[in-house]
C-alpha positions, 0 to 999 in steps of 0.5 A, a space after each residue: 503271486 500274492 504279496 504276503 503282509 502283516 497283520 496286527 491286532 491292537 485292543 481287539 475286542 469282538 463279542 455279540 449284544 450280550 458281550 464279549 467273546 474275546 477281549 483285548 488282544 493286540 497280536 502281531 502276526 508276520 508274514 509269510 509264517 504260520 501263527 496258530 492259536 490254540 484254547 479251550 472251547 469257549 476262549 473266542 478263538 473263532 471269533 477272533 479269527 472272523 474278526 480278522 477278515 471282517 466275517 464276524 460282522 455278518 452275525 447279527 448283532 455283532 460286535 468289534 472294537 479296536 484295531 485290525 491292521 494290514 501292514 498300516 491300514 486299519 481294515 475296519 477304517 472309514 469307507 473300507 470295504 468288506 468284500 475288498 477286505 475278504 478278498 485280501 484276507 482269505 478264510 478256509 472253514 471248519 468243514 469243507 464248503 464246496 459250492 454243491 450245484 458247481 463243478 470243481 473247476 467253477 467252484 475255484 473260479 468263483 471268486 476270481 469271476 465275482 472279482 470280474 474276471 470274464 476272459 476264459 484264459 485267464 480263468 484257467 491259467 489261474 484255476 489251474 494254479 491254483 489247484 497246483 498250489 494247493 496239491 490237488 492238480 494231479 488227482 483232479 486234472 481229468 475231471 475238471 468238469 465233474 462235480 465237487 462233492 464227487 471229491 472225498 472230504 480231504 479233496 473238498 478242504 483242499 479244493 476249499 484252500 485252492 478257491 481261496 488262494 485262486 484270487 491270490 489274497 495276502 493272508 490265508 485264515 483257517 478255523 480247525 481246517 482238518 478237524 473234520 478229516 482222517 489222519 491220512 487228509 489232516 496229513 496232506 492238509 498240514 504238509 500243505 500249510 507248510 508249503 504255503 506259508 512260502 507266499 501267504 501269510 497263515 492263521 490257524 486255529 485248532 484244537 490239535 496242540 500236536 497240528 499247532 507244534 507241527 506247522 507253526 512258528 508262532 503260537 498265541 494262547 487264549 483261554 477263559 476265566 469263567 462262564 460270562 466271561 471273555 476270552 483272553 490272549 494270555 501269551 503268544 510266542 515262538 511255538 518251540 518257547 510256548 510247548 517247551 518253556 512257556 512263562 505263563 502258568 495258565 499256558 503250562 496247565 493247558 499244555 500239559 493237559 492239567 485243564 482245558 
């Protein structure tokens, strides 16, 4: 099993040429808990998460400043490498991302094959738990062989989170997991995340402030002062404070709907 770690932001700024698209965050997320942030479209919430695994870097013209540490080690130090990095801190996608041309059984072991894995046993005990972690065993346990895009949309997100725990990294990144699902899948998907943050540590980023409330114990809040302008952590805290009695009144007005 994975060994869940803390992750740290210290003085992250992340943007393109052009500027930044968010600025200045220093976040302390502990391990093995669900920390979701949440803002209006344009705050750099996305980006922020990239960042976090060393994704944003592959956008042309990318930008980074500041810290990412994992426990201690800064993952944008000297001689670190990306791949390592992705490997460690996992990442799940807005919509699902199942390999079209594989199977359901080999687009959960691409990752553990591209880390070198060759032996078959070992390929299959790990697929195997792999697909038990992420809830989707029993619907797919006859048709390992069968194409993943045969799966409905909840199935593939869930198949998406299943390849991405299969080479057990340390923390688990999800960009709006369930924003392209029905209400029944966004359900399986949230329950899912709660079970998992047993043994990763999770970020999510949504839009769904009712999905932040749900399945988080920490939330960060970013907005955006204006067009041109960066985005901002404006206060991060215990999910129950942030909903109920948040400090900030810009956190207050986005809460209660008033803008954003």
């Amino acid at each position: 099993m994975s060994v869940a770690l803390r992750i740290e932001t210290i003085g992250l700024s992340c943007g393109y040429r052009g500027g930044d698209a968010v600025a200045d965050v220093s976040l302390l997320i502990e391990p093995k808990s669900v920390t979701s942030i949440i803002g209006p479209s344009g705050c750099g919430k996305s980006t922020f998460l990239r960042a976090l695994n060393r994704l944003h870097e592959e956008t042309p013209g990318a930008t980074v400043s500041g810290q990412v540490l994992l426990d201690d080690d800064d993952i944008y130090g000297p001689g670190v490498d990306p791949v390592e990095v992705r490997r460690l801190i996992g990442m799940v996608f807005q919509k699902p991302n199942p390999f079209p041309t594989m199977s359901i059984f080999d687009n959960v072991a691409s990752g553990l094959r591209l880390a070198g894995v060759r032996r078959r046993d070992l390929l299959t005990e790990a697929v195997h738990r792999a697909l038990r972690d992420a809830g989707l065993w029993g619907e797919v346990v006859n048709r390992l062989d069968r194409p993943a895009t045969a799966l409905s949309g909840g199935q593939q997100q869930r198949l998406c989170i299943a390849r991405a725990i299969a080479v057990q990294p340390q923390v688990l990144l999800m960009d709006e997991p369930c924003s392209a699902l029905d209400p029944i899948s966004t359900l399986a998907i949230e329950d899912l995340v709660t079970r998992l943050k047993d043994d990763y540590t999770i970020v999510i980023v949504t839009h769904n402030m009712q999905q932040a409330a749900r399945v988080s114990d920490t939330t960060a809040f970013f907005t955006v002062d204006g067009p041109g302008r960066p985005g901002r952590m404006v206060e991060t805290g215990p999910t129950e404070q942030i909903f109920r009695a948040p400090t900030q009144r810009k956190t207050e007005d986005y809460i209660t709907g008033r803008f954003g």
